[in-house]
C-alpha positions in Angstrom: 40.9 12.1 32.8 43.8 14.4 33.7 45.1 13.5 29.7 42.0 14.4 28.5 41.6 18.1 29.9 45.4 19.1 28.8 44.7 17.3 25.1 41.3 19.5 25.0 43.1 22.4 26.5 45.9 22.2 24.0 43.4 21.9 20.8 41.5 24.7 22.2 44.9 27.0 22.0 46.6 26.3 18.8 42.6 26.4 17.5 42.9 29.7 18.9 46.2 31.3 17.4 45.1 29.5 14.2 42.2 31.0 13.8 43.4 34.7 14.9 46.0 34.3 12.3 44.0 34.1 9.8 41.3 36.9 10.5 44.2 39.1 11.1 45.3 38.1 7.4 42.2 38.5 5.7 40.8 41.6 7.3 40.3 43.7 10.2 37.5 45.4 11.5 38.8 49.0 12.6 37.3 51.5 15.1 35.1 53.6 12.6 33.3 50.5 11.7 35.2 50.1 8.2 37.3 47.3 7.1 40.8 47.5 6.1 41.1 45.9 2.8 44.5 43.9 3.0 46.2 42.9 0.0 48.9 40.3 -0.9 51.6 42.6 -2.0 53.7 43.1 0.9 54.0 47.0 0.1 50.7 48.9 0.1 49.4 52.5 0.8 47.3 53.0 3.8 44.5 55.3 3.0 41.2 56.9 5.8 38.4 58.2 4.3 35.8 60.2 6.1 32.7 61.7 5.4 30.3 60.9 2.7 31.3 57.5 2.0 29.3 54.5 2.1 32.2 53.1 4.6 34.4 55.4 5.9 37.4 53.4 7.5 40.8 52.6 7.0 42.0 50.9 3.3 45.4 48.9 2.4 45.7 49.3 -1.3 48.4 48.7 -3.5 51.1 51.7 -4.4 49.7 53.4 -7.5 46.1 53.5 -6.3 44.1 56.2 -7.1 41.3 57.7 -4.6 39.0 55.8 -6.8 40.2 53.1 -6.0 39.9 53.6 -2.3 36.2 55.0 -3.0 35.4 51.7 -4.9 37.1 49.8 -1.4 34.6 51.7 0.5 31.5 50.7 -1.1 31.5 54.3 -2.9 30.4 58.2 -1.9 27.0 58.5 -0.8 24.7 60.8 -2.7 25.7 63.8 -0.4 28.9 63.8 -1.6 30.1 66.6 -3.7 31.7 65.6 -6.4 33.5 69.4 -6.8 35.9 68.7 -3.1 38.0 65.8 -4.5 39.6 64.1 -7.3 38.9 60.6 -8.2 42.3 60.9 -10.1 44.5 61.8 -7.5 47.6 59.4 -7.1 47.5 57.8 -3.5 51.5 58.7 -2.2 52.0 57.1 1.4 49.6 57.4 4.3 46.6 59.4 3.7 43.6 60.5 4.6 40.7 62.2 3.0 37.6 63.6 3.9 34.9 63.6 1.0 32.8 66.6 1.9 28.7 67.2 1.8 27.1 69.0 -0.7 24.0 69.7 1.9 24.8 70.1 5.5 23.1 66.6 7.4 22.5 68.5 10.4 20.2 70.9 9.2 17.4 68.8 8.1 15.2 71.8 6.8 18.0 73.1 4.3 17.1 72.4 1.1 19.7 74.2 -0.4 23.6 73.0 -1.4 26.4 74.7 1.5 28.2 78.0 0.2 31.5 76.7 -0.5 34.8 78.5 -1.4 36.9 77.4 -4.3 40.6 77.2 -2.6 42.3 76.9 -6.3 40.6 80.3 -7.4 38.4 82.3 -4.4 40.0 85.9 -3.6 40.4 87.1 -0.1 36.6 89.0 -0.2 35.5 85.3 -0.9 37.1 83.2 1.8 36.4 85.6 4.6 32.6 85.4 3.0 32.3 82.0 2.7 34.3 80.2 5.5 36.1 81.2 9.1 39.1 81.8 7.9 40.7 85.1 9.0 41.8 87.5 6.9 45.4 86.8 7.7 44.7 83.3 6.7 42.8 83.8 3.4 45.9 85.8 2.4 48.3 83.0 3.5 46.2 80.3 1.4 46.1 82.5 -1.7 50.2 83.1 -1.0 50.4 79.2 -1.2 48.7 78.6 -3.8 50.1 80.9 -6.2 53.7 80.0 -4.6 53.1 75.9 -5.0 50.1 76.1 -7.6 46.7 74.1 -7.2 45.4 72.1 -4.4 44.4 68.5 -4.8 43.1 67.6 -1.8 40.9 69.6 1.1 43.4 68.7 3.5 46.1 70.2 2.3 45.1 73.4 3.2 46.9 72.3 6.4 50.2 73.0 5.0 49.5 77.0 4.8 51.2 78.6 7.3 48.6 79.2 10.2 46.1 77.2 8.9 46.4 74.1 11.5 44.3 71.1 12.6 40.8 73.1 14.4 41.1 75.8 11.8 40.9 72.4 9.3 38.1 71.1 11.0 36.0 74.2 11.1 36.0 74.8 7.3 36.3 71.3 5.5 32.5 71.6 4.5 32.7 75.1 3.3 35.5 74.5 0.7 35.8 72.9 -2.4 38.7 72.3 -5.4 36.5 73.6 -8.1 34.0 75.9 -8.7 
């Protein structure tokens, strides 16, 4: 009986580590409810996305990717998204992450109208006080930036101005875009 209960025992384990092994290969189910897409090559480019997309997680595609690619890996944007705050072209480079803003803002159900964005590749200073919460020290900096390192391809770079940090990021991400 006693051989019986460690032979079960001992199935029951290596059954175990087996089968972890293997989910861990295929995929993992991460906190925001997306799946990380793992791929065979042993180098890959870890990508988030956030926002309007059908699955906003945590991607492992392969180096080269584009953001469509990690948009196709999520299932898509949803019809919120607005199209003018990213660029499906953009070259994945290392760890990323992006955040594909709203064209309508989902917690004012009664607004039938598209948010008031600010173009960051072209608004003047009147503009980005106007149209986001930006101070006017700020605005300045951005427009310094860009004219010093050219056009922004991504929303989140606006984090690389000088005095432009994380809350400051979070505050505005809806109410700018790349394009006008």
């Amino acid at each position: 009986m006693f051989k019986t209960i460690l032979i079960v025992l001992a199935v029951t384990i290596i059954s175990l580590i087996i089968m972890a092994v293997v989910d861990k290969i295929t995929t993992e189910i991460t906190e925001g409810g997306g799946e990380v897409l793992v791929v065979s090559e042993p180098e890959g480019i870890e990508v988030t996305l956030s926002g309007e997309v059908e699955l906003a997680g945590t991607y492992l595609l392969p180096v080269n990717s584009t953001l469509a690619d990690a948009l196709k890996a999520a299932g898509g944007v949803t019809s919120n998204a607005d199209s003018k705050c990213y660029e499906t072209s953009f070259v994945l480079d290392g760890d990323m992450a992006f955040y594909i803003a709203p064209i309508y803002d989902s917690t004012d159900a009664c607004s039938s109208s598209p948010i008031d964005k600010a173009c960051i590749n072209s608004a003047d200073k009147t503009t980005l006080l106007a149209k986001t919460s930006l101070s006017e020290s700020q605005s300045q900096a951005l427009i310094n930036y860009r004219s010093e390192h050219g056009s922004f391809h991504r929303l989140e770079e606006i984090q690389n101005v000088s005095g432009i940090g994380a809350a400051t990021w979070e505050k505005n991400k809806k109410y700018i875009s790349l394009t006008v």
